[in-house]
C-alpha positions as a printed Julia matrix, in Angstrom:
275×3 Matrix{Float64}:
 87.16  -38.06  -31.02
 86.34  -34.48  -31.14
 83.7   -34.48  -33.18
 81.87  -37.14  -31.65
 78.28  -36.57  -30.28
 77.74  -38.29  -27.19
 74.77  -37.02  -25.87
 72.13  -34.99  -27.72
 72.13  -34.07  -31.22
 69.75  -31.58  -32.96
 67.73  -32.73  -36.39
 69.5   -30.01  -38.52
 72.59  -32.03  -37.43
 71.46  -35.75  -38.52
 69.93  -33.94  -41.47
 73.03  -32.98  -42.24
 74.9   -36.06  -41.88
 72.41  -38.63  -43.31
 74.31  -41.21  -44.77
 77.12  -40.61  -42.84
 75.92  -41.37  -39.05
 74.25  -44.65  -38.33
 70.6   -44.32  -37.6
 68.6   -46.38  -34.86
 64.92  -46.24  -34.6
 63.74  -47.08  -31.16
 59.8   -46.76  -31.43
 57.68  -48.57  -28.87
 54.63  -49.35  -28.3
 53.7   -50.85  -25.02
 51.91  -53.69  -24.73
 52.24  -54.62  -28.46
 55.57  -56.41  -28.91
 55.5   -55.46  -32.82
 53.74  -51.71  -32.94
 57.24  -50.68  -32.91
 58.36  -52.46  -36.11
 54.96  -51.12  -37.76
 55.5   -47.73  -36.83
 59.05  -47.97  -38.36
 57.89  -50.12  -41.43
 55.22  -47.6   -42.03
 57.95  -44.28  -42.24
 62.0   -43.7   -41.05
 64.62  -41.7   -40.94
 66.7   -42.74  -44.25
 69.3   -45.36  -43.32
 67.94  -45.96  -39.97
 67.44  -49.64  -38.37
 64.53  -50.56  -36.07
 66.05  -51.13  -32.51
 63.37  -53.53  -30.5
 63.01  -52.99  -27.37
 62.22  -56.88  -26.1
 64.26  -58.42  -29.22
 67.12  -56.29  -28.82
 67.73  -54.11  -25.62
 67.05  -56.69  -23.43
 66.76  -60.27  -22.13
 63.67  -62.09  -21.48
 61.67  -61.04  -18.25
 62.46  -62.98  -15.62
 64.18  -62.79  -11.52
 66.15  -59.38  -13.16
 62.92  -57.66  -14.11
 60.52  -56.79  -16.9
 63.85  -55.36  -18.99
 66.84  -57.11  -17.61
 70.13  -56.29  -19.85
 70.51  -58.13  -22.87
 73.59  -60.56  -23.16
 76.27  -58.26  -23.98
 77.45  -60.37  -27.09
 73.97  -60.72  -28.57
 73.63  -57.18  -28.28
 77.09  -56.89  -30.0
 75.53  -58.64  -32.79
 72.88  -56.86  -32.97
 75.15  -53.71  -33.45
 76.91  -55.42  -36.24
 73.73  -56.28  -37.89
 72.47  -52.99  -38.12
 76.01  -52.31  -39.46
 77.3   -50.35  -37.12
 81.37  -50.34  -36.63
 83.5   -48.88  -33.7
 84.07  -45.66  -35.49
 80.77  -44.75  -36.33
 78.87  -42.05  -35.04
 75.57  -43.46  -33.72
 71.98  -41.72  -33.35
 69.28  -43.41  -32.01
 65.41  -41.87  -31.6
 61.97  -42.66  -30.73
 58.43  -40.77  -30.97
 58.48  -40.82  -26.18
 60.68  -38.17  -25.73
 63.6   -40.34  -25.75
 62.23  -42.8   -23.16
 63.11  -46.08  -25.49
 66.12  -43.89  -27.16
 67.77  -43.57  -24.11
 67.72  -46.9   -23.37
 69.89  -47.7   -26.52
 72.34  -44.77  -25.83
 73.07  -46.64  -22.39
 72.79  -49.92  -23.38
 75.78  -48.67  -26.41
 77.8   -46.69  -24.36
 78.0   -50.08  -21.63
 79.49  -52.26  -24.51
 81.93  -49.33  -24.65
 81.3   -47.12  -27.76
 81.33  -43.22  -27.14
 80.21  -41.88  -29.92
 76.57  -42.57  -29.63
 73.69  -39.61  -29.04
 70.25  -39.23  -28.83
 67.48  -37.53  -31.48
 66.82  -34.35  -29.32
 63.18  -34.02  -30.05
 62.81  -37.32  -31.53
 60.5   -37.72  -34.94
 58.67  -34.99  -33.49
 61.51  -32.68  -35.07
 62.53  -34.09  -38.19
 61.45  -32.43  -41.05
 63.47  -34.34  -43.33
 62.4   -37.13  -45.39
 60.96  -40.42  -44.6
 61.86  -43.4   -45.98
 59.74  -46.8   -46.14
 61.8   -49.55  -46.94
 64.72  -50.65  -45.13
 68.02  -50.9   -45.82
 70.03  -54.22  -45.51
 73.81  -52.95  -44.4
 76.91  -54.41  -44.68
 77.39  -55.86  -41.58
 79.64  -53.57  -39.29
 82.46  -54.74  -37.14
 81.08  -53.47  -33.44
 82.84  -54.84  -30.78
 82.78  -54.62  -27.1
 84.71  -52.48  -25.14
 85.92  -51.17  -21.97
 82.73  -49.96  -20.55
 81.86  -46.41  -19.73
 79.33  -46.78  -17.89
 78.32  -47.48  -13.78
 75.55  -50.44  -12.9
 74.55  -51.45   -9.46
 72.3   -54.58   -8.4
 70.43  -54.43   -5.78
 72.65  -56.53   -3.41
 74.33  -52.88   -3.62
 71.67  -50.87   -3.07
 70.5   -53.14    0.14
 73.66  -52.85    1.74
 73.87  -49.29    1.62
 70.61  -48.66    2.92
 71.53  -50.86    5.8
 74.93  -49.41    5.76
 74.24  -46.42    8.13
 77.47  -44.62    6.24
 76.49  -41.83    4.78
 79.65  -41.64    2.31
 78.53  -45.0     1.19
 74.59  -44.53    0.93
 74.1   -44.48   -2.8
 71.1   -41.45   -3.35
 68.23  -42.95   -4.93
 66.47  -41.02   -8.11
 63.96  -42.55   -9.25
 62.37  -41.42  -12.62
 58.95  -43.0   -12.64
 55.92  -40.28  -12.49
 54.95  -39.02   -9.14
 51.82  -41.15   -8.52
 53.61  -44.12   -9.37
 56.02  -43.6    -6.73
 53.46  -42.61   -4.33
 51.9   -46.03   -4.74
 48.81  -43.9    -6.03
 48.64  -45.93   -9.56
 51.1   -49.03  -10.84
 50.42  -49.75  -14.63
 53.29  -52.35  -14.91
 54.26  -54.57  -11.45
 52.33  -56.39   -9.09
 53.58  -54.23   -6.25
 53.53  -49.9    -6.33
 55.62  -47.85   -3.91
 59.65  -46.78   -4.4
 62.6   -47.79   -3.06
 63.55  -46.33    0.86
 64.85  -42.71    0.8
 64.79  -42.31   -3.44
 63.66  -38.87   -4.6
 61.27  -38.78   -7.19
 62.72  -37.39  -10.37
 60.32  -37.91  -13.64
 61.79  -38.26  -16.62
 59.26  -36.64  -18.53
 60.5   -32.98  -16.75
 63.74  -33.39  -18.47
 62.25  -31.97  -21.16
 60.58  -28.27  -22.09
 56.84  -27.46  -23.79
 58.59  -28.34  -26.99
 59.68  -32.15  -26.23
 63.1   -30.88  -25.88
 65.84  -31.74  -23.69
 66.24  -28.49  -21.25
 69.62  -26.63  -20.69
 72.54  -27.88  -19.04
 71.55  -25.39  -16.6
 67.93  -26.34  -16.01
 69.11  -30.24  -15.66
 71.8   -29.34  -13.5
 69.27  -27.8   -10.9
 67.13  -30.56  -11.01
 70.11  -33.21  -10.1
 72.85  -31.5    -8.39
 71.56  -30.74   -4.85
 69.83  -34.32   -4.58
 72.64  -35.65   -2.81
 76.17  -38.47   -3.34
 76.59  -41.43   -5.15
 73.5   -41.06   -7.31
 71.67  -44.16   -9.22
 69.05  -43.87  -11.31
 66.17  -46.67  -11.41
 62.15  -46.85  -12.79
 60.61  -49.54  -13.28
 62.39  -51.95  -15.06
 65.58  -49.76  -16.23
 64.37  -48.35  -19.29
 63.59  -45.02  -18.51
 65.86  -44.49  -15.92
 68.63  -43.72  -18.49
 66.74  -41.09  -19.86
 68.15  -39.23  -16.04
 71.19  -40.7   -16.75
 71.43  -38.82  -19.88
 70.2   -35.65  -18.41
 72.67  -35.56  -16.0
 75.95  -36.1   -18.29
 73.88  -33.04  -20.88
 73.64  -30.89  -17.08
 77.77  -31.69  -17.11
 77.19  -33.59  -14.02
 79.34  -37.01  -13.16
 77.52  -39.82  -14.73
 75.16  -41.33  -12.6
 74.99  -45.44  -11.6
 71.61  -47.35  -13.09
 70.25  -50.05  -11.19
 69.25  -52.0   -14.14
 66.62  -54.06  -12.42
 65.06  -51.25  -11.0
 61.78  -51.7    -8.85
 60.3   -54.62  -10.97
 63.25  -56.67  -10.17
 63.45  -55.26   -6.19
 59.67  -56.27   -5.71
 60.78  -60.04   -6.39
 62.09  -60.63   -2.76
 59.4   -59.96   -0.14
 62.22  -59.4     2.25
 63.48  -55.96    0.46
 62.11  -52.3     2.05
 59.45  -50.53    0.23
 57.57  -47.66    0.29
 54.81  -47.98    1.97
């Protein structure tokens, strides 16, 4: 497992191992359920697979949220489909700074496979080819695993705001823009506002003037003095693992993700908001 990539990986390096790495192509656009598929139908990475964000990385809206988690064995299948097997190294990119991408690095790494990274720089920095018709694989023999990731439900979160413990408050980083959580603008849920005591971390910020991830360094300033126990949450789980990345690239413990996040905490009127 040395030479797995399991966070970020540069374009030279997927140029260099096209054919070789399994490709995932996470486009979105919001509020078009197939502007995705057309940007990917219209020009790829070689090899890659489009990745849906509604079809594939998660359930149908509902009490868990705009994005709730996919079933974990329809995901599975989904991995096999794009045929994708436990050994393979996976890369997955979008053209939103890894917003959608990171999505699909969490979503792989909680069925249990490591060797899974991100497109730092996403189509933005390839300069390789494109290719414009896709390839049906042989389908792969992706399975789940022990899961290396940490998820929290809001159940969790309540009782440790009520908790008064300070070993067992969980610290609350939430990675929607700063005018969302000021309850200044809400593009996306009925309700604006944050969570009680979360510090506003935007995703965007994880990244430099370029579109690139920043240094372990830079990250590990940003997340490292917030305080214990972190989880990350947005609005409905998406781009919160975009943090979650940045914090495991700072070298940091991996962080919790409320999966939910605040479109699924706004369902019960009896939950704490801000304001």
């Amino acid at each position: 497992m040395s030479d797995a990539r399991t966070t970020i990986v540069s374009a030279a390096e997927l140029a260099g191992n096209i054919g070789r790495w399994r490709v995932l192509d996470c486009r979105v656009v919001m509020g078009d359920p197939g502007g995705g598929r057309a940007k990917f139908d219209a020009g790829h990475i070689p090899g890659a697979q489009h990745a849906d964000l509604d079809r594939h990385l998660a359930a149908a809206p509902g009490t868990g949220g705009r994005h709730p988690l996919p079933i974990p064995e329809e995901l599975r299948d989904a991995f096999q489909a794009w045929g994708i097997s436990d050994d393979d190294q996976v890369v997955v990119y979008d053209d939103a700074g890894g917003a959608y991408a990171g999505r699909a690095w969490w979503l792989a790494r909680w069925l249990g496979h490591e060797k899974v990274a991100v497109l730092d720089g996403g189509v933005s920095a390839w300069n390789g080819p494109w290719m414009t018709n896709a390839d049906t694989p042989a389908i792969g023999t992706f399975s789940i695993r022990a899961s290396l990731v940490h998820a929290v439900d809001a159940a969790a979160i309540e009782a440790g705001l009520g908790s008064g413990d300070a070993a067992a408050t969980h610290t609350l980083i939430d990675a929607r823009s700063q005018a969302r959580f000021d309850a200044i603008e809400e593009p996306f849920d009925d309700i604006a506002g944050h969570i009680p005591g979360a510090h506003c971390v935007p995703f965007n910020d994880n990244l430099d003037a370029n579109g690139l991830f920043r240094s372990p360094a830079e990250l590990r300033a940003r997340f490292e003095s917030l305080g214990p126990n972190p989880v990350c949450y947005c609005g409905s789980g998406v781009t919160a693992a975009h943090n979650v990345l940045a914090m495991r690239i700072a070298g940091l413990p991996e962080p919790a993700l409320y999966p939910g996040s605040w479109s699924e905490w706004i369902r019960d009127p009896a939950r704490p908001r801000v304001p």
